[in-house]
N, C-alpha and C positions, 0 to 999 in steps of 0.2 A: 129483403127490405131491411132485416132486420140488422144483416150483415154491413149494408150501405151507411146506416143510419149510427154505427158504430163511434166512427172519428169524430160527427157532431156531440156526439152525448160525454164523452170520455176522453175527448182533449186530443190532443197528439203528443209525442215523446220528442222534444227537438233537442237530437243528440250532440251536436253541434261537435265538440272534441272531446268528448268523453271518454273514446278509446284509447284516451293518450293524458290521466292526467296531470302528471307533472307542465306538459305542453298547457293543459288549461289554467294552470295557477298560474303559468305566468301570461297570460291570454291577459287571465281578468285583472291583473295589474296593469299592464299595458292597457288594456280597454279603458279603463276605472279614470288613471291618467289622462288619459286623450278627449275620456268623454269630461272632464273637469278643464281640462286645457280651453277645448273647445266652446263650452259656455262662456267662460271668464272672455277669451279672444274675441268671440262674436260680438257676446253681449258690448265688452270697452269699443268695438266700433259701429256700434250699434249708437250707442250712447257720445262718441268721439262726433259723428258724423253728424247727431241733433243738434250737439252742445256749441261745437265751433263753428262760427259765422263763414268764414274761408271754406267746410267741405260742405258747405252749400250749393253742392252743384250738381246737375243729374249722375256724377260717373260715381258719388258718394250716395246719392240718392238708392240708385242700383245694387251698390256693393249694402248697402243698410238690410236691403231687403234680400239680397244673397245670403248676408250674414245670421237672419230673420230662420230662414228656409233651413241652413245648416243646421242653427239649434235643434228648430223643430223635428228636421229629417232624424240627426244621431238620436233625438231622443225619444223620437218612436221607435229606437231598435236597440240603444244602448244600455235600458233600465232591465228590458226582460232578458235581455240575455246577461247580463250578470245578476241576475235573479237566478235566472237558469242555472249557470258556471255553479253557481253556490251552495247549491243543491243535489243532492244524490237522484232523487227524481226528478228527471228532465221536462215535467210537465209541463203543457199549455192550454191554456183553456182553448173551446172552439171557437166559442168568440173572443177571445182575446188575439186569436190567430186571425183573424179575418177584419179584426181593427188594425192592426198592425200592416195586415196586406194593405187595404185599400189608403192606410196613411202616409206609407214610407213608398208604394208608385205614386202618391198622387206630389209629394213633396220633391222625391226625386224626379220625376219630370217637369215640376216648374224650373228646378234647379238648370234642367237641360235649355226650357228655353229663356230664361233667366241671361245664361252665360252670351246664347245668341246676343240679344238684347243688349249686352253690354258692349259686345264687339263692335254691335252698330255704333254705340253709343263711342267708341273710339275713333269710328272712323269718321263721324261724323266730326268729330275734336279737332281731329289731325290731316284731314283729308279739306275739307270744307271749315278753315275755322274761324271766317267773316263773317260765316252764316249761322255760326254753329248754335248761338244763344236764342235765335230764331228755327233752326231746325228743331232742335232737342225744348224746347219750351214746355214747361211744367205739366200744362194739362196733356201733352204726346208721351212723358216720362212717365205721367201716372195712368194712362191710357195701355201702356206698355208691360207696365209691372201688374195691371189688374188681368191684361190677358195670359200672363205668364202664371197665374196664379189660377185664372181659372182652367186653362187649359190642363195643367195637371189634375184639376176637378175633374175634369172633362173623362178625360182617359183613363183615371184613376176606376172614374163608375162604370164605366163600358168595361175595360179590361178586366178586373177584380170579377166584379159580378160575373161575366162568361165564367173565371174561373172556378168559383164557388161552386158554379154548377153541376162542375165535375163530380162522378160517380167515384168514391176512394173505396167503394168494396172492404174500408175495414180497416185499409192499413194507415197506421198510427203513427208510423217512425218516418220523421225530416228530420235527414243526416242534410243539415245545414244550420245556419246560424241563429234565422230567423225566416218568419213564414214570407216567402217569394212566388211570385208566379210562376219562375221557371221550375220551379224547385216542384211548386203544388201540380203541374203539369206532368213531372216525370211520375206523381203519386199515384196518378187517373188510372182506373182499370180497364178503360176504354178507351177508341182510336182518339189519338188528340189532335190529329191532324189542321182540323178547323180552329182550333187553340193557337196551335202554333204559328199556322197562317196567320192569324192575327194578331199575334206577338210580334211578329218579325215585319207586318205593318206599321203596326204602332213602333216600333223599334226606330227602321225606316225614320218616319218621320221627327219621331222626337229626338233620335242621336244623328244620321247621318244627314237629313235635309239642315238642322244648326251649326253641324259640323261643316257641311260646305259653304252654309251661308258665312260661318269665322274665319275659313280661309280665303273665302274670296273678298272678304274686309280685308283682312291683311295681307293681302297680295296688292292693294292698291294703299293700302296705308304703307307698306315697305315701299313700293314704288315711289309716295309721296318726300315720305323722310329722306330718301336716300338724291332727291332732287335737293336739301335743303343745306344750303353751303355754312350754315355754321355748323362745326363739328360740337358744340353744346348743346343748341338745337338740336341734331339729331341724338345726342347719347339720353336728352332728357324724353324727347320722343321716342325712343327705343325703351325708355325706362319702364315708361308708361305702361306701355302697351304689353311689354314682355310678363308685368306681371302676372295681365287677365289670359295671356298664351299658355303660360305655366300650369293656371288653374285649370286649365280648359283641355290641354293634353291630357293631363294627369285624371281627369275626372269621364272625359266620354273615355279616354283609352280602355278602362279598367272596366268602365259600365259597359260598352258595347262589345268586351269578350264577352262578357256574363250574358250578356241579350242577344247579338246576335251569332249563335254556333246554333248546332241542332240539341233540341232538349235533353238527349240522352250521350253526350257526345264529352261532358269535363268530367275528371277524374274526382275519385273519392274527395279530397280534401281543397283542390285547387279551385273549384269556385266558391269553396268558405274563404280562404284567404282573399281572392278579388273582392269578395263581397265586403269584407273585412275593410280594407284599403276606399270603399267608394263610400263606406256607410260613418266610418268611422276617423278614418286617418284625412281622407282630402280635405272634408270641413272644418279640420286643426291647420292645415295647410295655407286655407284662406287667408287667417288674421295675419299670420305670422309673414306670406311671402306680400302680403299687400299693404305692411306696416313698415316690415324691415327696408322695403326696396322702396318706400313712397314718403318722400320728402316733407309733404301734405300734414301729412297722416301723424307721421314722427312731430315735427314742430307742433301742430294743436296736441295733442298728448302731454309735448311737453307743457304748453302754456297751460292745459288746465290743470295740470299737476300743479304749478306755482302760483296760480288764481287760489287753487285750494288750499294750498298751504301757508299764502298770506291770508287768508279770511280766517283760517281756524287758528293764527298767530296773533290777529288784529281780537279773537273775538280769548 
């Protein structure tokens, strides 16, 4: 008992790249970066999407609270680990480990159905778009981003919690980045069999049932556009849409190596790096591919930049 009760009282050691530290100095620059990029980018369309009258529309609506979910996701995992990085001792409290778990599943899988939601929200633009101000109407948008928020609630308490339960007999050392399920499961000194079954449920649903629901949006939105005889038409409806494709490759590809393989089955360092890439790099990714490629987005920017800058000239 005494041995079990080890990891709760004394933390765990989350060695992340320790063995390697020149590889870590330059980790935590690159992290340190990304996680500065990524507040500033979220937050401006966070703040772009309230402020201007024109991105008042559910696809800004969406992307506000994508942008919302980013912040909060990197930065339940970006402060302790360069906390970590910076320190000789790799410490983590127990419960800071187990706040950390239950906040970054429950943020990243809204994020999962989050992106779903959007793609509806595309197809509903580009597929249907006499109806579209009628299909997608305010109280369905906020109907939609409340269940995408609570559903990672959802999963976050079911999943976590089974995990916690797990018996660690002592051992202290997560060789990864930050405290994960997959990670807390290969710790267990016990069969995890029923663990993992229910990981790869939950997996299941949160990345591959979203996943086929966004291609089969864009299987009938590509159908659509490619009916649509102006060739400007279609390069601004390709614009569109390619943005949220981008984010959307990039983000379940990288999360569902990390979810769905067998627990014991990635190499030393290769799922620190995927983790790396879903936790920290793709929500930098956000602002920048759905600002630089979105017309929208660019022009309010610009005007509020020059609203702002004749009032603090007038005042």
């Amino acid at each position: 008992m005494e041995e079990s009760n080890n990891s709760s009282e004394k933390g765990f050691l989350l060695l992340g790249f320790a063995d390697d530290p020149q590889l870590e100095r330059i980790l935590f620059v690159i992290i340190l970066l990304f996680y500065i990029l990524n507040i500033l980018g979220n937050t401006a369309i966070i703040l772009v999407s309230y402020l201007a009258p024109i991105l008042h529309t559910p696809m800004y609506f969406f992307l506000s609270n994508l942008s919302c979910v980013d912040i909060c996701f990197t930065t339940s995992v970006a402060p302790q680990l360069l906390v970590t990085m910076n320190k000789k001792e790799k410490n983590m409290s127990y419960g800071g480990c187990v706040a950390q778990l239950y906040v970054a599943m429950g943020l990243g899988s809204s994020e999962c159905i989050l992106l779903a939601v959007m793609a509806y929200d595309r197809y509903a633009a580009v597929c249907r778009p006499l109806q579209y101000t009628t299909i997608m109407h305010p109280q369905l948008c906020a109907s939609l981003a409340i269940i995408a928020w609570l559903s990672g609630l959802i999963t976050s308490l079911i999943q976590c919690s089974l995990t916690v339960q797990l018996p660690l007999c002592g051992h202290r050392k997560l060789d990864h980045i930050f405290c994960e399920v997959p990670v807390l499961i290969k710790l267990a000194c016990v069969d995890t069999t029923i663990n993992e079954i229910e990981l790869f449920v939950a997996s299941v649903i949160f990345l591959i049932v979203p996943v086929s629901l966004i291609l089969v949006s864009y299987g009938f939105i590509t159908k659509t556009v490619l009916r649509i005889k102006s060739a400007a038409g279609r390069r601004k409806a390709f614009g569109t849409c390619s943005s949220h494709l981008i984010v959307v490759i990039i983000f379940y590809g990288t999360i569902i190596f990390m979810y769905l393989q067998p627990a014991k089955s990635s190499s030393k360092n290769q799922g620190k790096f995927v983790s790396l890439f879903y936790t920290i790099v793709t929500p930098v990714l956000n602002p920048i591919i759905y600002t630089l490629r979105n017309k929208d987005v660019k022009g309010a920017l610009r005007t509020l930049v020059m609203r702002n800058v004749l009032v603090s000239k007038n005042t």
